[in-house]
N, C-alpha and C positions, 0 to 999 in steps of 0.2 A: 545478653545482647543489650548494649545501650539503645535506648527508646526515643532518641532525637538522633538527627540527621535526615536528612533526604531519600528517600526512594527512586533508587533510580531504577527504571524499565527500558527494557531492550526487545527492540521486535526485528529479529535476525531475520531477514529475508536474502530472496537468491539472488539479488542484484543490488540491496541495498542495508546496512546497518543502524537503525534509529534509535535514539536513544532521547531520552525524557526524564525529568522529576515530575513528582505526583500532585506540585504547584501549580505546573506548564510554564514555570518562566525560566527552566532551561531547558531546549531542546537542540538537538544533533542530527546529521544526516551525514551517511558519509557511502559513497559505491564501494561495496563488495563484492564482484561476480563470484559467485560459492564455486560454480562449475567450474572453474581454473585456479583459487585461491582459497580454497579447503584447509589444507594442510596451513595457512595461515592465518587462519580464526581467533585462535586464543591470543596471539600475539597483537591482533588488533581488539580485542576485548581489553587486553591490556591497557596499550596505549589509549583506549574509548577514557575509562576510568581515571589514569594520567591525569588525561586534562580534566576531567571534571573536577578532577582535587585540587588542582593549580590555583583556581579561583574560588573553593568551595570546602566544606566538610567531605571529611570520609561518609562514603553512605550508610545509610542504616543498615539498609538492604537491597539485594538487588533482585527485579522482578524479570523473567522471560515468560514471552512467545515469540514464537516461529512461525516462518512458511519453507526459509530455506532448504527445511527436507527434503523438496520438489526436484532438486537441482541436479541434473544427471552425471553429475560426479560421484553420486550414492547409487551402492547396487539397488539400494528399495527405500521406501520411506522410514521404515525402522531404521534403518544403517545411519538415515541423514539425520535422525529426531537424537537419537543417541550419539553419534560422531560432534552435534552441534552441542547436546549438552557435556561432554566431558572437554571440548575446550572453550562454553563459559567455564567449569568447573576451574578449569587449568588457568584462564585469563585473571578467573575474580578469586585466585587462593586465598586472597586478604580479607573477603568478604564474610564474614559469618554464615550471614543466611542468605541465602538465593533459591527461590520458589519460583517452580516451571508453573505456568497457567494452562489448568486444560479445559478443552471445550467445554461446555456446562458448569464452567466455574469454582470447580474445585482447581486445590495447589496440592504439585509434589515436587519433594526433590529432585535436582538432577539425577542423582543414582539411584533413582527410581524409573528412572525412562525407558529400562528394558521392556518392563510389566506396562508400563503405560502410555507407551508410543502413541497409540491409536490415538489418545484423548490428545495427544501434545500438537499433534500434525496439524499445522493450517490453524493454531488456536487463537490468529492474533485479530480475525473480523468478529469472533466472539467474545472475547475482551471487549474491543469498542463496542458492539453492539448494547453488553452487561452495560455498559458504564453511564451511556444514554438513557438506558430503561429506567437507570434510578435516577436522572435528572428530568426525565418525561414520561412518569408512573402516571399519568391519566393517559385516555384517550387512543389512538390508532398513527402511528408514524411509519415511512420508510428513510432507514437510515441509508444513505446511498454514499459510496465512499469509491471514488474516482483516484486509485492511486497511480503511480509509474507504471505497473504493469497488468493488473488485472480492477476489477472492481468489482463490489458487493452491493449486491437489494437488499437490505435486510428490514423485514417488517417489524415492530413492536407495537405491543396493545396491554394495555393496563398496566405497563411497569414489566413486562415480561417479553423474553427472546420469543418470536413470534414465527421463527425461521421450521422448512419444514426437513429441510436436508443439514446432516450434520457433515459427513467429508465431504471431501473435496467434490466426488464423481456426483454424489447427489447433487447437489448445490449446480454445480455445470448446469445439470438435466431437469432442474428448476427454474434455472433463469437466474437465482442467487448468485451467482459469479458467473462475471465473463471475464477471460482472459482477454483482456484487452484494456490498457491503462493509454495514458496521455505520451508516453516516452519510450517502450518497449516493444511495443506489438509492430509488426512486419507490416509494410502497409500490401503488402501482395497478397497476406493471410486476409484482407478486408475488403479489399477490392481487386475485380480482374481486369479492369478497361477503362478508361477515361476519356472525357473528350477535350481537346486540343486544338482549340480554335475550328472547333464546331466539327471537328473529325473522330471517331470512333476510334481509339489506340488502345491498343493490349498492350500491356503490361508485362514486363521481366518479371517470372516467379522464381524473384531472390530475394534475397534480406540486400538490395539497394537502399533501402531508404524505412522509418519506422514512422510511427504516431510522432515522435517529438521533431521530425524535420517539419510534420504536418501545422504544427503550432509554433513552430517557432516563426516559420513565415506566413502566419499569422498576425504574429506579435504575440499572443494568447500566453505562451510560454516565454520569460525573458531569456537572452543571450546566458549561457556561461562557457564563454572561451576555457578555463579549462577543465571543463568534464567532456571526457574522449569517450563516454562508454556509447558508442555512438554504431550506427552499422559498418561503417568504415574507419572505426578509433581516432576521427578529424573532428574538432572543436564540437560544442551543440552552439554556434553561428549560424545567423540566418546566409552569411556566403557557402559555407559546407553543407548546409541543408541544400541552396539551391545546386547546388554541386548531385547529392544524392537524388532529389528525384532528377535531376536531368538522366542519372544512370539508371531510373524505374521506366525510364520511357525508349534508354538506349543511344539519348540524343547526348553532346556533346555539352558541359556546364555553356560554356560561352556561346550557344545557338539555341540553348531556350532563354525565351524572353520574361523580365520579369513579371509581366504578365500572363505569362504560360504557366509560371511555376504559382501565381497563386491561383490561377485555375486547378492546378493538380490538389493545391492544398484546400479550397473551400468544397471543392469533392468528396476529397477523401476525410473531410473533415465532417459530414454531409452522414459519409457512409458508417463514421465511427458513431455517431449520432443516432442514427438507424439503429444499428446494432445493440446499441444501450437501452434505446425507448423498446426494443423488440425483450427484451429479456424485463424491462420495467415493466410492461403490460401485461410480460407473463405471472410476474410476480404477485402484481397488485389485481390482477382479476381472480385469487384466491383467497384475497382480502376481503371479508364481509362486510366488514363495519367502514365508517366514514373516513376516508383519511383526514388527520387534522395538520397535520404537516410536515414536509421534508427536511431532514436533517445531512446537512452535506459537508461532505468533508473529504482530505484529501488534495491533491496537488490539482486535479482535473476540476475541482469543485466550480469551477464556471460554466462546467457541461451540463450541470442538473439543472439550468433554469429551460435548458433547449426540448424536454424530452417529459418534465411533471406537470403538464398541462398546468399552470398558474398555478398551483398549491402554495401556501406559504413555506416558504424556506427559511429555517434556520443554520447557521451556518458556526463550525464548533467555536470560532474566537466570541458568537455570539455566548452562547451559552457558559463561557470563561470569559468574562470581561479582564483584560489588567495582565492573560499570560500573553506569551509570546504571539506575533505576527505569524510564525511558521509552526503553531501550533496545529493545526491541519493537515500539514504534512506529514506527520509522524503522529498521527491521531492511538493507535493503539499501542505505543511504546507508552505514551502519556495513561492512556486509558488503566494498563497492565499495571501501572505505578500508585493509580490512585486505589483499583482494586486490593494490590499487598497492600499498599497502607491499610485500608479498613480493615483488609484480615489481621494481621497484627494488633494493629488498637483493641480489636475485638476480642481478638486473644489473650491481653494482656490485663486487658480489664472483667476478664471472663473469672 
């Protein structure tokens, strides 16, 4: 295997494909819903690589983790851990080497994922978390990573994953993960009522509307006319967001006012905020030692200043000067990239 070229890392999730070098000054993001677009994987693995060669060397290697296991197009999370690694296998035929990441840090191959499912599932808040502990080996952190659909607490102290749940259900039940990101989450799941010019209104329990109409009329999130992955597959526009909550309250787009609809959105914005500092407190009140500071990252990363009491915040483009802006975004595709690299180097000079 030649010993230059780029690492590239992939963090196949059930809504979204990211993709990173182990520099951070290329990064990718592209919607994949798994749950309907399964059978289409390896073909967009493909195409991912494509373009990264277009402008770039062949890779050295290529690094995975996953969450898209999760995706209820899989009978159980085995079926999704191994269906996702035989088509990278099928995408990246060109690739020499390609090493799955599993939780606690070790690397297997994809046709190793029958025997090691377990470690592979959900491995990708694990990778970032590794990857911080070795750039903040002293002292007491929570790494807090605010993505599209869910987010992680994750503690570190002395250089070391500090976390007390390793899948998925523990972590829930720790507060380490709340399913609930800046773009994905239903806002019915979050809230049942709001008030509406000073009236108590219940709310449609439907997928009318999610977290990203919440912030887009805002501002908080910018416009992207065309990403559709939306509750009703219509623009993420703040005109289609105010379209969707008018449908969480039943009312007509053209009869709520835009001052109704940013009543709906600094509520429920209010509530998703709530909901993060409730799962923060549970995490950091197991915490003994002092916190020294937050590490935030992710798309949502403007929500960790509302909910860690002043702590200092470090933010990941801080700690990588010189990569990408949207290096944050795709925090553990990057993270997954820089970890093969070290294992390889290490390897090779061993």
């Amino acid at each position: 295997m030649a010993d230059t070229g780029a690492i590239l890392g992939f963090d196949i999730g059930g809504a979204n494909i990211k993709v990173a070098t182990s520099d951070g000054h290329y990064v990718h993001s592209v919607p994949f819903p798994m749950w309907r677009s399964q059978n289409q994987l390896g073909t967009q693995i493909s195409t991912l690589i494509a373009e990264f060669r277009k402008a770039h060397d062949n890779p050295r290697a290529l690094a995975l983790t996953m969450t898209g296991e999760l995706a209820d197009s899989f009978n159980s999370k085995r079926d999704g851990v191994i269906s996702i690694c035989n088509a990278v296998t099928e995408g990246a035929a060109d690739i020499e080497t390609i090493l799955c990441y599993e939780t606690g840090g070790q690397w297997c191959r994809t046709d190793e994922a029958d025997n090691r499912w377990a470690k592979l599932a959900a491995s990708n808040w694990h990778a970032m978390a590794h990857h911080c502990s070795q750039l903040l080996s002293k002292g007491t952190h929570i790494l807090i990573d605010v993505g599209t659909t869910t987010t992680d607490i994750l503690p570190l102290a002395e250089g070391e994953v500090a976390t007390k749940g390793i899948d998925d259900t523990t972590r829930l039940q720790r507060g380490e993960l709340v399913y609930c990101g800046v773009e994905r989450a239903s806002l019915s799941s979050i809230v049942s009522s709001l008030i509406i010019d000073g009236t108590p209104t219940p709310i449609a329990r439907e997928r009318f509307a999610t977290t990203l109409d919440t912030f887009l009329i805002t501002g908080e999130i910018p416009e992207r006319p065309d990403y559709i992955e939306t509750a009703d597959s219509k623009p993420a526009t703040r005109l289609a967001a105010h379209r969707r909550l008018a449908r969480l309250i039943c009312q007509c787009p053209e009869l709520l006012s835009d001052q109704q609809a940013q009543q709906m959105a600094q509520q429920t914005r209010k509530a998703i905020v709530q909901l993060l500092s409730s799962a923060y407190q549970q995490v950091t009140s197991q915490v003994s030692s002092p916190i020294d500071s937050i590490i935030a990252i992710g798309q949502g990363d403007f929500l960790v200043p509302d909910f860690t009491g002043g702590l200092p915040i470090q933010y990941l483009r801080d700690l990588h000067p010189g990569s990408s802006q949207n290096l944050a975004r795709i925090g553990p595709a990057f993270a997954v990239a820089v970890l093969l690299e070290q294992h390889l180097n290490q390897a090779s000079s061993a």
